[in-house]
C-alpha positions, 0 to 999 in steps of 0.5 A: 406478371412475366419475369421478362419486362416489369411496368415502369412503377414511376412516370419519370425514366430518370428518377427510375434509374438514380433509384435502381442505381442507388440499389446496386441493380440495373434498371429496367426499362420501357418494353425493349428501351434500355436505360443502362448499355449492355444490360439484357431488358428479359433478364429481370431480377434474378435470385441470385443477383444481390439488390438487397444489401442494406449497406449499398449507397442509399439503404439507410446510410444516407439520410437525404436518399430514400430507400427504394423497394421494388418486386423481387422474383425468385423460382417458386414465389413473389416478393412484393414490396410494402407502401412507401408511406407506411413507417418502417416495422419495429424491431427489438434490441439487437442481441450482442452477436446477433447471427440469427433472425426470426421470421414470421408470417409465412404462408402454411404451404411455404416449406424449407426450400422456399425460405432458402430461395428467399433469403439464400441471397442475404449470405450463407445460411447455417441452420433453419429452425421451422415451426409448425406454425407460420414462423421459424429462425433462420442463422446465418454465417456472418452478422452483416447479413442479419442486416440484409435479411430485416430489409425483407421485413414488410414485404408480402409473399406469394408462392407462384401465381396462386390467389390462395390465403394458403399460399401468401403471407407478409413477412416480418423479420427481426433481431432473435437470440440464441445461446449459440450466437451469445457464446460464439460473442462471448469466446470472440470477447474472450479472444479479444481480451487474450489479445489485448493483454498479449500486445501490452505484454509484449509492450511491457517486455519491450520496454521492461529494461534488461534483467540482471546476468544470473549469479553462477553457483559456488565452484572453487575456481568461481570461488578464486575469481571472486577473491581476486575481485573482492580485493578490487575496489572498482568490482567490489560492488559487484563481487559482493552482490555475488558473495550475498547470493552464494551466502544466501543460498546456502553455498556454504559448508565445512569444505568451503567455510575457510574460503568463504572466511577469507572473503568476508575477511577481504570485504571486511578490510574494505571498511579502513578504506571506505572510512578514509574516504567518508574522511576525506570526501568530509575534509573536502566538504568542510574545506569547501564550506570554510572556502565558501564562508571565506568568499561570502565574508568578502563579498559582504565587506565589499557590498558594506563599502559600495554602501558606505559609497552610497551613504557619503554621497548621499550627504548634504554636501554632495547631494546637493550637486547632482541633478534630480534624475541623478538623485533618482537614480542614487536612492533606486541604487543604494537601496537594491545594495542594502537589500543584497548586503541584508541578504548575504548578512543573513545567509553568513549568519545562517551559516554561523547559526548552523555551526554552533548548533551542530556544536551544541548537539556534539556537545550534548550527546548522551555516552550510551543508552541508560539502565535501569539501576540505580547506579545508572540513574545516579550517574546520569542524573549527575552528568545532566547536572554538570550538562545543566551547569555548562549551559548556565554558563553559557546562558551567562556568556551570551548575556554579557555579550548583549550586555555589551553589545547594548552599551555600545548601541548607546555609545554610538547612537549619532552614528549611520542608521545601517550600522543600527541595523547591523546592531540590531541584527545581531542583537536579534541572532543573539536574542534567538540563541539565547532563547534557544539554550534556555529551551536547552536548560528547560529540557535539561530541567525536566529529564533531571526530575524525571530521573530523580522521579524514577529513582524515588520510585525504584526505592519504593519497589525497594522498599516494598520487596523488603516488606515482601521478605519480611512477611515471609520471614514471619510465615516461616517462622510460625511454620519453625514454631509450631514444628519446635512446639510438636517437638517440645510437647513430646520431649527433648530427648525421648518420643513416645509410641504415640507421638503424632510427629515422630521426626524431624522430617515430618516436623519440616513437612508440617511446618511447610503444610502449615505455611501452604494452608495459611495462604489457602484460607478456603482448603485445599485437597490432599492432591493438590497439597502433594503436588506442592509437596512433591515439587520440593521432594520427589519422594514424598507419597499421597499415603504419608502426608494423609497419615501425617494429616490425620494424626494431627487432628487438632492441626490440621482438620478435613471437611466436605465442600461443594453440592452433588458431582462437585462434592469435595474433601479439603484439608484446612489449618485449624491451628488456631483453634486447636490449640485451645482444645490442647 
């Protein structure tokens, strides 16, 4: 087959060209017949003229349009294309990154510079890795072109005109992984990812709001500026901000203390004004309170006398002149200035509610925090019984004014039905208030027995402590008999040579040993009776209680205790037994 003109492979010229076209490539035409003006018919398909980009109109992107293969001509070989009616060649999932294919089917004599020409004008090649055997990988420069090289898959190979089954092949291309391609994608993510989080840093930055101007360091003449802003209350805040930092970073020493005093003195002064603010800003607030109570109280009467308006109209001597739609009208009227005068009722009662509570909680303020005394428990439990007998008196206040308020009701039964309301309204108040100060006194109720509960128990501890001091009033004392005992037995006045106890400092130390032992039922060493010993006097040795022990043989008696490596000598009181065998 010449390179110069190529047989028309379809009977209609036109189809021909829109196929040609939709590739990217001027057609070829019929023996010297030209299809598209200035095109050369003995040119041909030359290798480095670019008929193989997938991307073009026509390869794949349009679903309608078919792709159109034709013969490719390169310097040592032949491509021809695949049959049209056969499906497509399988391909694996395409790697992230994917820059290199794998090619098989090549022919045996094929070599490095064949599969350059082949796929050379796919894109810019990089490496090729050839295998003994009939594939090898090809990587190129750009993942795009990967695409342009599987449009080659499927097309039979022919190295120049040779019939040889060495020198032909069908080529199969697909997607192939490399560590390569997976680590330049990875750094590219990477890449990515940095840049992504620098824009929303930036982002961030830009729309972070300005930082606060750095707190210069002590120096006397800052120390001086900031005196004079401290006594200003406009820079007052500020300066104190400044003072913080400077305390807080240690700024101060014995140089600077007597500055540093003076300007927490100059903050401290700034208290009787704040004060007199807080005291002025809450005169206004009452001030207000009292001017809004005030208006509420005469917006109330006036919506009282629009509803007594409504009231007289709506008698039988007046009602009976107005029309229907006039009557209509009347009654819409005079139930929307109820409905106003219930509200501002409510609210002003509110009001009132609110006052008083925050009489009864002045009121009921506890002086300090309670001690654990009895002192303190009598004092307090006396304050909430006069606590207890103020809200008595109040309870019975509140129920001779509903007392009142009743009798009244019945007096004035045949009066309108709004002045019930009105009766019944604060009779409700009243019932909630009174209601109220008995949860008060039940709360009173039973602080008192609690305090009184915790005062019978502190005088149980009393009691209990003094039985404490008792039983060791008693262990001393046995300890004092036993040492008088010792010294009665020897003389009142004379000891003789062999007297176990030939003082009145062994005498002490026989009765504390005595009282020790008493309470270690189950012995106890001679290290452990010394230490004890030696907490009491430093100067008592391990050698002088051990003679004192063992020269009261019928006091104080030594045994062995424990098995094997635990075997242990201990000292016991053995006074109650001793003093039959004496």
């Amino acid at each position: 087959m010449e390179s110069g003109s190529m047989p028309m492979p379809m009977s209609d010229p036109s189809a021909w060209a829109t196929a040609m076209n939709n590739l990217g490539m001027s057609p070829l035409g019929l023996s010297t017949q030209t299809l598209v003006p200035d095109y050369e018919p003995n040119v041909g398909l030359m290798p480095e003229f670019g008929p193989l980009n997938p991307l073009m109109p026509g390869l794949g992107l349009v679903p309608d349009v078919p792709v159109v293969k034709e013969i490719i001509h390169c310097k040592s070989c032949t491509l021809f294309p695949p049959n049209p009616n056969l499906p497509p060649p399988a391909t694996r999932e395409r790697p992230p990154g994917c820059k290199t294919v794998f090619v098989g089917g090549l022919p045996e004599n094929s070599t490095e510079q064949t599969i350059e020409e082949v796929f050379g004008p796919c894109g810019e090649i990089i490496a090729i890795r050839r295998s003994k055997k009939n594939f090898c990988h090809i990587r190129f420069a750009e993942e795009y072109t990967v695409d342009k090289a599987l449009f080659l898959s499927g097309y039979r190979i022919r190295l120049g005109s040779s019939t040889d089954k060495k020198d032909s092949g069908r080529l199969h291309v697909d997607f192939a992984q490399a560590r390569d391609d997976l680590y330049e994608w990875e750094c590219h993510q990477r890449m990515l990812a940095r840049e992504e989080r620098h824009r929303r840093k930036m982002e961030e930055d830009r729309l972070r709001p300005p930082s606060p101007p750095p707190i210069v360091h002590y120096t006397d003449h800052e120390c001086s500026l900031l005196g004079d802003k401290i006594k200003d209350d406009v820079k007052f805040a500020e300066a104190v901000r400044v003072l913080l930092t400077w305390l807080e970073r240690g700024e101060v020493n014995r140089r600077n203390a007597n500055n540093f005093y003076s300007m927490i003195q100059s903050s401290n002064s700034h208290i009787r004004r704040l004060m007199s603010e807080k005291a002025q800003h809450e005169k206004e607030m009452e001030e207000a309170k009292e001017k809004f109570k005030s208006a509420l109280a005469g917006i109330l009467g006036q919506f009282e006398q629009i509803v007594s308006v409504f009231q007289a109209a709506s008698k039988q001597k007046a009602w009976d002149h107005f029309s229907k739609a006039q009557r209509k009208n009347l009654d819409v009227w005079r139930k929307q200035a109820q409905e106003f005068r219930n509200m501002h009722n409510e609210q002003l009662m509110g009001i009132r509610r609110e006052e008083e509570m925050e009489m009864s909680d002045d009121d009921m303020e506890s002086p300090s925090n309670s001690k654990h005394s009895e002192e303190s428990v009598a004092s307090q439990a006396e304050a909430l019984k006069e606590e207890n007998d103020s809200l008595r008196c109040q309870l019975d206040a509140y129920r001779n004014e509903v007392e009142l308020l009743k009798q009244e009701q019945n007096k004035n039964q045949p009066q309108r039905s709004e002045e019930e309301n009105t009766h019944s309204q604060q009779l409700s108040f009243l019932q909630q208030a009174l209601q109220g100060m008995q949860t008060q006194l039940l709360k009173m109720r039973e602080e008192l027995k609690q305090r009184e509960s915790d005062l019978e128990k502190s005088s149980d501890d009393k009691q209990h402590l003094k039985k404490e001091v008792q039983t060791l009033k008693e262990e001393v004392f046995v300890a004092s008999t036993v040492a008088s005992y010792s010294q009665e037995k020897e003389g009142p006045t004379e000891r003789s040579p062999q007297s176990p106890v030939q003082s009145e400092r062994e005498a002490l130390l026989v009765g504390i040993i005595c009282t020790f032992l008493h309470v270690h039922p189950f012995g106890a060493s001679l290290e452990y009776i010394c230490s004890y010993l030696q907490r009491l006097d430093s100067k008592i040795t391990t050698g002088e209680v051990e003679a004192l022990l063992s020269r009261l043989p019928c006091t104080f008696r030594q045994e062995l205790t424990g098995v094997g490596a635990g075997l242990e000598k201990r000292w016991n009181f053995y006074g109650f037994q001793g003093i039959k065998s004496i």
